[in-house]
DSSP file (Angstrom, degrees, kcal/mol; ACC not computed):
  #  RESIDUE AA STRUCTURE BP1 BP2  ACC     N-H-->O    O-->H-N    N-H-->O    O-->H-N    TCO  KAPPA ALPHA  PHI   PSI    X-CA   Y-CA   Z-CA
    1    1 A X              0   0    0      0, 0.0     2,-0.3     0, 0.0    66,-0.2   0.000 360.0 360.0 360.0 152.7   19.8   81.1    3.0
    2    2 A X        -     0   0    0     64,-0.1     6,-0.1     3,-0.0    64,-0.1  -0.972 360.0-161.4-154.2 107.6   21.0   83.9    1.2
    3    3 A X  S    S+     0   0    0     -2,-0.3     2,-0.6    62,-0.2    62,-0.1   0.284  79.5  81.5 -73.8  18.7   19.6   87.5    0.2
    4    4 A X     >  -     0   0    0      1,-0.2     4,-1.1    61,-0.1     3,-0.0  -0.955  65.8-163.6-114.0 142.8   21.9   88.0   -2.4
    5    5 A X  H  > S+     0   0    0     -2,-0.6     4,-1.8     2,-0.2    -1,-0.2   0.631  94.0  57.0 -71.6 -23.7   20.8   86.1   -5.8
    6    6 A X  H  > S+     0   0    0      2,-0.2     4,-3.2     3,-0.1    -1,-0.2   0.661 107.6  52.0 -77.6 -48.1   24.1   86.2   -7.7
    7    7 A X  H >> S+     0   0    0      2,-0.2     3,-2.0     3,-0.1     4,-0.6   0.869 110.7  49.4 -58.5 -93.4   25.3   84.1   -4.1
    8    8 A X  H 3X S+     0   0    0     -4,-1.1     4,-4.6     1,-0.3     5,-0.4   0.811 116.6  47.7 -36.0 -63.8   21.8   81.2   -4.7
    9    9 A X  H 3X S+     0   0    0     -4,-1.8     4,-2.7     2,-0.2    -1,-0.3   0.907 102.2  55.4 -56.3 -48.6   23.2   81.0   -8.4
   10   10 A X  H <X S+     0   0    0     -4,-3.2     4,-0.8    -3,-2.0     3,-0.3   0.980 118.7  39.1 -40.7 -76.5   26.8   80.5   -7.7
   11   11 A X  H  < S+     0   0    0     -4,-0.6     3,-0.5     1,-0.2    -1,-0.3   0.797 107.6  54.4 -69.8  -4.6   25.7   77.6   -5.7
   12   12 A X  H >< S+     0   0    0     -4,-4.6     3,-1.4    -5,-0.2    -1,-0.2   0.885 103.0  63.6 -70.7 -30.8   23.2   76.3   -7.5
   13   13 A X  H 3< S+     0   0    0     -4,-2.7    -1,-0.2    -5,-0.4    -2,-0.2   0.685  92.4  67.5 -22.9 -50.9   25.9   76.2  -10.3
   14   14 A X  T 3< S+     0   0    0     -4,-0.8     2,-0.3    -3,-0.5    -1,-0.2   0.485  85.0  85.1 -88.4 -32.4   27.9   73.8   -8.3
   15   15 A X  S X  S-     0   0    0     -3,-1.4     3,-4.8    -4,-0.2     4,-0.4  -0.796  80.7-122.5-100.1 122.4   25.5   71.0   -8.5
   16   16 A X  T 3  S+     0   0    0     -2,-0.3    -1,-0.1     1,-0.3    -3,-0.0   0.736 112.7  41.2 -26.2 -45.5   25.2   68.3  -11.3
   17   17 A X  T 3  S-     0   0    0      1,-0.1    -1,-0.3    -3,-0.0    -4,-0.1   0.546 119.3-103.4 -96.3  -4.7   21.7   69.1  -12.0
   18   18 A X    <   -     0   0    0     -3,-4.8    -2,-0.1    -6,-0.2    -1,-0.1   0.351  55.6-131.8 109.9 -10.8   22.0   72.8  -11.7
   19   19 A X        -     0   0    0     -4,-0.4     2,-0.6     1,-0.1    -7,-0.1   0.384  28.9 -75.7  33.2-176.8   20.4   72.6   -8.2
   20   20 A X        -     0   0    0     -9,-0.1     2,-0.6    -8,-0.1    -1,-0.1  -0.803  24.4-159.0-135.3 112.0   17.7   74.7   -7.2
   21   21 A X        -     0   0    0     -2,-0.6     2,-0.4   -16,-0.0   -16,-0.0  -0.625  14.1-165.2 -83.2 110.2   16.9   78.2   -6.1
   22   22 A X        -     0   0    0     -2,-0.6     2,-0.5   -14,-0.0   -14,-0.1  -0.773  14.7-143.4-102.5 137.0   13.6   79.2   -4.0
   23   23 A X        -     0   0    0     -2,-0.4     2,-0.3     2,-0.0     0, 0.0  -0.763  25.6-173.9 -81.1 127.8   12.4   82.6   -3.5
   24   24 A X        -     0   0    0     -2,-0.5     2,-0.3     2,-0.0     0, 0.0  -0.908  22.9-152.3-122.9 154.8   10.8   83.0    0.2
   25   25 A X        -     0   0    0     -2,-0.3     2,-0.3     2,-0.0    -2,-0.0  -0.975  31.6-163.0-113.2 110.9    9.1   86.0    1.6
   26   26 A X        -     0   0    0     -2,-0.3     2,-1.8     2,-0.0    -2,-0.0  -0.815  27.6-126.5-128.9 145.4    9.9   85.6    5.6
   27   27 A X        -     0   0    0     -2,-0.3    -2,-0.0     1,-0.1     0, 0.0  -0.487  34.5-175.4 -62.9  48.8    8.3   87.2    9.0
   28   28 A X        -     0   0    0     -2,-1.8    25,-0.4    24,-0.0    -1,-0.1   0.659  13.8-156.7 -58.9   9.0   11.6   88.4   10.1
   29   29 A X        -     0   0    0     23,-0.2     2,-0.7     1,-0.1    22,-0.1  -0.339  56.4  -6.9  62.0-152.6   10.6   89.8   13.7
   30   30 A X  S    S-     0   0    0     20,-0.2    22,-1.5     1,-0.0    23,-0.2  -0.586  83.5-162.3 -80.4  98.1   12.1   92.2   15.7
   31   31 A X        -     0   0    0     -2,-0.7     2,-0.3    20,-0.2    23,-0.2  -0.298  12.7-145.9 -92.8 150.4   15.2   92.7   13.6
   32   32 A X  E     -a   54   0A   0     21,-1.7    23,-3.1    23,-0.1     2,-0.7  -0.979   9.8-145.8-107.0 128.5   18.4   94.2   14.7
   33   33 A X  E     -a   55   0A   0     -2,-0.3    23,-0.2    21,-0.2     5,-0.2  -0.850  12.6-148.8-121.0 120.0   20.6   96.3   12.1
   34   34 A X        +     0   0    0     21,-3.4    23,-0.4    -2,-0.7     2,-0.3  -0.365  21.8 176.7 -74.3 172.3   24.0   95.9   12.8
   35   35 A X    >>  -     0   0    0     21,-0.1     4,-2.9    25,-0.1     3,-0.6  -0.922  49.3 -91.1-152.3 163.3   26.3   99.3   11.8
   36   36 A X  T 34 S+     0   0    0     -2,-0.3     4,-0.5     1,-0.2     3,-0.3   0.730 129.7  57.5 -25.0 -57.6   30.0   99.9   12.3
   37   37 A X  T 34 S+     0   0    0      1,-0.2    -1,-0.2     2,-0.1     3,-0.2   0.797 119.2  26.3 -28.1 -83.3   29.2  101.3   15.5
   38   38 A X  T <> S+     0   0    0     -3,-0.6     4,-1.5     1,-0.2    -1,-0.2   0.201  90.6  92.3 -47.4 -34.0   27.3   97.9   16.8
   39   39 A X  H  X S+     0   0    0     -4,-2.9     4,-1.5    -3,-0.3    -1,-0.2   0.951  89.0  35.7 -78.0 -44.2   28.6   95.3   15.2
   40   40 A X  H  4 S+     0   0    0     -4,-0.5     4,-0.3     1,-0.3    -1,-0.2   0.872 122.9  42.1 -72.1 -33.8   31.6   94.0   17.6
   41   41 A X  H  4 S+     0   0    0      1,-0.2    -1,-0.3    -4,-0.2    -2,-0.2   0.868 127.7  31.4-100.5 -28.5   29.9   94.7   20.8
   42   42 A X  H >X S+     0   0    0     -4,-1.5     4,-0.8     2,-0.1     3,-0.6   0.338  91.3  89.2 -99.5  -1.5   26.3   93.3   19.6
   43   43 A X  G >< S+     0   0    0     -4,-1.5     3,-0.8     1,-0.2    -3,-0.1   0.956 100.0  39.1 -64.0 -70.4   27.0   90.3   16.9
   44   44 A X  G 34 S+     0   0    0     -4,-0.3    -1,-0.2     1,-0.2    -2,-0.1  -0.038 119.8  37.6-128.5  -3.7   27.1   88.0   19.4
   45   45 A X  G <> S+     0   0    0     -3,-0.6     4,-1.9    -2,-0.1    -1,-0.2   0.487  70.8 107.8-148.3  18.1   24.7   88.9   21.7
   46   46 A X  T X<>S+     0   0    0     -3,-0.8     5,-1.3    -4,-0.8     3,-0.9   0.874  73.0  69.5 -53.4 -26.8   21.4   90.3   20.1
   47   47 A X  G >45S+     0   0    0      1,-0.4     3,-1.8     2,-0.2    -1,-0.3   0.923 101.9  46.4 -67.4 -35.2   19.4   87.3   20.8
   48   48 A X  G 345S+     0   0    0      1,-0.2    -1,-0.4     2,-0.1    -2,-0.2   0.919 100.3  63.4 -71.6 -16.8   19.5   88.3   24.5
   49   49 A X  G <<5S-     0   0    0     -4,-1.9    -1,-0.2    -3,-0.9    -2,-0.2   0.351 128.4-103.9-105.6 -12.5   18.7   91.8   23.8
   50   50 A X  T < 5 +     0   0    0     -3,-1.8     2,-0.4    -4,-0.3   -20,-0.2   0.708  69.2 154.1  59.7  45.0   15.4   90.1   22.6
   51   51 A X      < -     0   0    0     -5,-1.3    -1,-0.2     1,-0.2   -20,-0.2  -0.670  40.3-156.9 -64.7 120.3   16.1   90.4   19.2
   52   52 A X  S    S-     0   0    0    -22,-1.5     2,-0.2    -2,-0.4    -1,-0.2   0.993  77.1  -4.3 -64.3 -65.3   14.5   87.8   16.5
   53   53 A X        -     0   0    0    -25,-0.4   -21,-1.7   -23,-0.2     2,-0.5  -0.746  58.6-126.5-133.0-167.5   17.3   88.5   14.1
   54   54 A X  E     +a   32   0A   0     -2,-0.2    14,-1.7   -23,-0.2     2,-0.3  -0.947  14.4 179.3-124.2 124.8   20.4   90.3   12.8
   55   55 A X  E     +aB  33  67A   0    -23,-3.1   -21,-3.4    -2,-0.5     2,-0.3  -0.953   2.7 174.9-127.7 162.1   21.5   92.3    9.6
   56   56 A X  E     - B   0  66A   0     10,-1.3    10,-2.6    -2,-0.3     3,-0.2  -0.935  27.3-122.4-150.6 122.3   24.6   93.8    9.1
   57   57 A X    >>  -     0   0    0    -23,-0.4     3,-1.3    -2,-0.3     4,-0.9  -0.230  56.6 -55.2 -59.5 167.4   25.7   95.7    5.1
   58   58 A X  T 34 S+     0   0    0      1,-0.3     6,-0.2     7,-0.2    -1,-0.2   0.013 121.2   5.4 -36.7 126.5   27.9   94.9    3.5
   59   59 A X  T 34 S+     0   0    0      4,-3.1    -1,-0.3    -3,-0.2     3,-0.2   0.499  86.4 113.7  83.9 -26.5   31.2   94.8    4.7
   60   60 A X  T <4 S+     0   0    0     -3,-1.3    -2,-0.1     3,-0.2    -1,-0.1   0.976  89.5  39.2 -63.2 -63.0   30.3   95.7    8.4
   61   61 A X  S  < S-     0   0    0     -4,-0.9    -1,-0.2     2,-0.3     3,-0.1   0.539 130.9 -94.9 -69.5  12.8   31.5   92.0    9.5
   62   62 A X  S    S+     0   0    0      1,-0.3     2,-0.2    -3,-0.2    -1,-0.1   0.423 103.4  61.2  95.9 -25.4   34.4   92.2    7.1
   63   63 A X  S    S-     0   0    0     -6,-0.2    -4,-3.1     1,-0.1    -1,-0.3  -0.836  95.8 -53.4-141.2-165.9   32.4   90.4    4.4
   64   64 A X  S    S-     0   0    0     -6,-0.2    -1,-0.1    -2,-0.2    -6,-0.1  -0.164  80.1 -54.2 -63.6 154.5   29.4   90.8    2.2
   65   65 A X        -     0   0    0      1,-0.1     2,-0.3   -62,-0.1    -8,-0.2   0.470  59.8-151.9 -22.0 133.7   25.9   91.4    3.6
   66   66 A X  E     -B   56   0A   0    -10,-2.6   -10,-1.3    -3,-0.2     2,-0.3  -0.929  22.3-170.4-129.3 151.4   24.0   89.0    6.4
   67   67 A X  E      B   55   0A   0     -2,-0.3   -12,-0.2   -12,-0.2    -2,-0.0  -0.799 360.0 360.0-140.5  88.9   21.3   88.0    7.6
   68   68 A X              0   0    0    -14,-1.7   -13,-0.2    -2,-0.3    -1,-0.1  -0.007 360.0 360.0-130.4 360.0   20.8   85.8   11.2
């Protein structure tokens, strides 16, 4: 799963049939937002922290935006 749309088309691309991209609207919980600051010492351990999920921008883990 993927928030970036440009990302869903590249792989849908990939697939004879052109494969197939679905839009979701999701419940993320109690979200964590990674920053420079955060990211090394907390990637890895939000879930105990009693975090549902993780984002991190762009570029804070070294590549393009995420979403865990």
């Amino acid at each position: 799963m993927t928030g970036d749309l440009y990302k869903a088309h590249s792989y849908a691309r990939k697939h004879a049939c052109g494969g197939c991209i679905l839009v979701l609207m999701v419940e993320v919980g109690n979200c964590l937002h990674l920053d420079e600051k955060t990211a090394h010492t907390q990637r890895s351990t939000w879930a105990d922290m009693g975090y549902d999920s993780v984002h991190a921008a762009e570029n804070v883990l070294g590549f393009g935006p995420h979403w865990g």
